[in-house]
C-alpha positions in Angstrom: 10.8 30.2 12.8 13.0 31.9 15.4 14.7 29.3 18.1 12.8 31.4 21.1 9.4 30.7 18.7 10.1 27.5 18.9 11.5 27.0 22.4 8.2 28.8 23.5 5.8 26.5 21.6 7.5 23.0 21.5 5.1 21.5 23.4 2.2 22.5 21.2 4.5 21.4 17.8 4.8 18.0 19.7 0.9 17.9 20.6 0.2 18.9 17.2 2.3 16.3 15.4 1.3 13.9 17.6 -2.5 14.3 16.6 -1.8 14.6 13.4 0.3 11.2 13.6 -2.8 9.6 14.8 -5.0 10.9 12.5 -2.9 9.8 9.5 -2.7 6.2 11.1 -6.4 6.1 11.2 -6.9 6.3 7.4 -3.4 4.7 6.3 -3.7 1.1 8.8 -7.1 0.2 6.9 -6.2 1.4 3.2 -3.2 -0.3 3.4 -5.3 -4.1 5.0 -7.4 -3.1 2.3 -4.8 -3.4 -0.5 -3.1 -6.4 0.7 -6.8 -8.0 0.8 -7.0 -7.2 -2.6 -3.3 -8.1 -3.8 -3.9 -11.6 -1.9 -7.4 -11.8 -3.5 -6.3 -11.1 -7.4 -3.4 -13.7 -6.9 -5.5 -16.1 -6.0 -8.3 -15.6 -8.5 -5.3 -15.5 -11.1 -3.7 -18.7 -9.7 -7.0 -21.0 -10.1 -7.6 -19.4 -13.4 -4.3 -20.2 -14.4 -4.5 -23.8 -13.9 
């Protein structure tokens, strides 16, 4: 894209990245509680069947 392209529609790229941002967050905050549930979980399940 041209500097002038840009220059013109900065504020939309930052809007748009910004929402986009977010909506990553949204999916990627719980998947990754989710995994380190899980991780905690299967040590600990592995731990007392270890004994």
């Amino acid at each position: 894209m041209s500097p002038r392209t840009v220059a013109a529609e900065s504020t939309a790229f930052v809007g748009i990245c910004d929402r986009l941002r977010a909506e990553r967050l949204a999916w990627a905050a719980p998947v990754a509680v989710v995994g380190v549930l899980l991780g905690v979980g299967g040590a600990v399940v592995r731990r007392r069947s270890s004994a």
